[in-house]
C-alpha positions, 0 to 999 in steps of 0.5 A: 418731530413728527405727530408726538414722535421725538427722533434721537440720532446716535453718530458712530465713533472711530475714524470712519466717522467722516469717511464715505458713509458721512458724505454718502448715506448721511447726507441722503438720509438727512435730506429723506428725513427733512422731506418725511417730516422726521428730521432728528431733534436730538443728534448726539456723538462721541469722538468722530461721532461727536463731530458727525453729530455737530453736522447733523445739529446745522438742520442741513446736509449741506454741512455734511457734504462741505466736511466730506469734499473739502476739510479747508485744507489750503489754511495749513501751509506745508511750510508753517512750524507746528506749536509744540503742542500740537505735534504729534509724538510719531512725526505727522506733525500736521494731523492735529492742525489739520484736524483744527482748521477742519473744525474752524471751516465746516463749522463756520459762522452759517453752520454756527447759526443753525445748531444755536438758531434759538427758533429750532427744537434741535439738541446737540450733545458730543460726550468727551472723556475726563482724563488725570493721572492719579498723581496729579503730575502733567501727562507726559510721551508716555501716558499717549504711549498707554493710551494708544495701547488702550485705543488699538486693543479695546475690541479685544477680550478683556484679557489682551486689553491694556488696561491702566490703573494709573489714571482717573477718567471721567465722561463729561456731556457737553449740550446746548440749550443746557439748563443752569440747574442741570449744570454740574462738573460732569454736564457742561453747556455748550456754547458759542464760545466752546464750540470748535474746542470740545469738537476739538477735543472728542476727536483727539487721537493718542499719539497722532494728535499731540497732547490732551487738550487744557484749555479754560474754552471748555468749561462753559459756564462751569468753574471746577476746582481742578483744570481738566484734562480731555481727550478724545473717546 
C-alpha cells in the first residue's frame, strides 16, 4: 500500500518463470518496491507464474533469490527409484521429484511464516485448471499425449491449434485469507496444509512430470462431490 493505492502484481507463466528474470529483475524489483513504499498486497500467478507468485507473497526477495541459486537439488538422490506416479512418460524420470523438493526447500517454514503472517495485508492467489475426461474413466499415457499437444500449440492461430472435446476442464482460484461464504468448488482456500500441492499442482507439465495430481491435500476446506483432478495451466 501506498497513500490509498493498492498494488496488484500478475506473474508470468511458462517455464521461464523461475529462469533469469525470476532471480534478476524480480529480485530488484521487489526490493526497489519495499524501499518506495509499494510493495504488491496482491501477487497472483498461473503455472510457473503461480510459484513466482508464492516468492513474492513471503514479503521478501530473498525467497527469490533462494529459488534461483539453489532449488535443494542434493534431496534427490540419483540412485533413489521414482514412485511410478511420479515418472514421466518420456523417460526424465526425476523431473517431477525435483520439481517436489524444490517446493518443499524454497518454501520452507520461514517462507510459510511470511505469505500466512496474519499481521500482514498480502494476498496470494495461484489459479490451476480442473481437468476430467467426459467419460469419467481415469487419465491415461494418452490424455498427456493430447495435452501436451494442446500446450506446444496453444500460440498457434486457432486453426493449427489441437484442441479436444474429450475433456471437461475448469479453472479453480486457490487464496489465503479466503472468506468462508466466498468459498465454492471453484474458489478454494489456500492454507498451510495445501500449500506445497497446489504449487505442485499449477506447475505440472504434460508428459515430463507424470500424472495429473489427485489428492484430498487440495480441496482445503471444500468437500466436492467429485475427486478432481488438476493439472498445471
Amino acid at each position: 500500500m501506498r497513500g490509498n493505492l493498492t498494488y496488484c502484481w500478475i506473474l508470468d507463466s511458462g517455464g521461464a518463470g523461475r529462469g533469469a528474470w525470476q532471480g534478476g529483475i524480480i529480485h530488484e524489483f521487489l526490493r526497489w518496491s519495499r524501499d518506495h513504499g509499494c510493495y504488491p498486497t496482491i501477487s497472483m500467478g498461473a503455472s510457473a507464474g503461480g510459484y513466482a507468485a508464492a516468492d513474492v507473497a513471503t514479503g521478501s526477495e530473498t525467497t527469490v533469490m533462494k529459488g534461483w541459486t539453489h532449488w535443494g537439488l542434493e534431496a534427490v538422490h540419483p540412485l533413489d527409484p521414482v514412485p511410478l506416479e511420479l515418472r514421466s512418460s518420456w523417460g526424465l524420470g526425476k523431473f517431477r521429484l525435483h520439481l517436489i523438493e524444490s517446493i518443499r526447500y524454497v518454501m520452507g517454514e520461514p517462507e510459510l511464516a511470511g505469505v500466512f503472517d496474519a499481521h500482514h495485508e498480502r494476498k496470494l492467489l495461484v489459479f490451476a485448471t480442473r481437468t476430467r475426461r467426459r467419460d469419467q474413466r481415469h487419465f491415461q499415457t494418452s490424455d498427456a499425449m493430447k495435452y501436451f499437444w494442446k500446450s506446444i500449440t496453444r500460440k498457434l492461430p486457432r486453426p493449427f491449434k489441437y484442441l479436444s472435446e474429450s475433456y471437461v476442464e475448469e479453472p479453480v482460484v486457490f487464496a489465503t485469507n479466503l472468506p468462508q461464504e466466498l468459498c465454492s468448488e471453484h474458489v478454494r482456500p489456500l492454507t498451510r496444509r495445501n500449500y506445497h500441492a497446489v504449487i505442485e499442482a499449477c506447475c505440472l507439465v504434460p508428459l515430463a512430470m507424470g500424472s495429473p495430481l489427485e489428492s484430498p491435500r487440495l480441496l482445503g476446506n471444500y468437500e466436492p462431490n467429485a475427486e478432481p483432478v488438476y493439472a498445471g495451466d
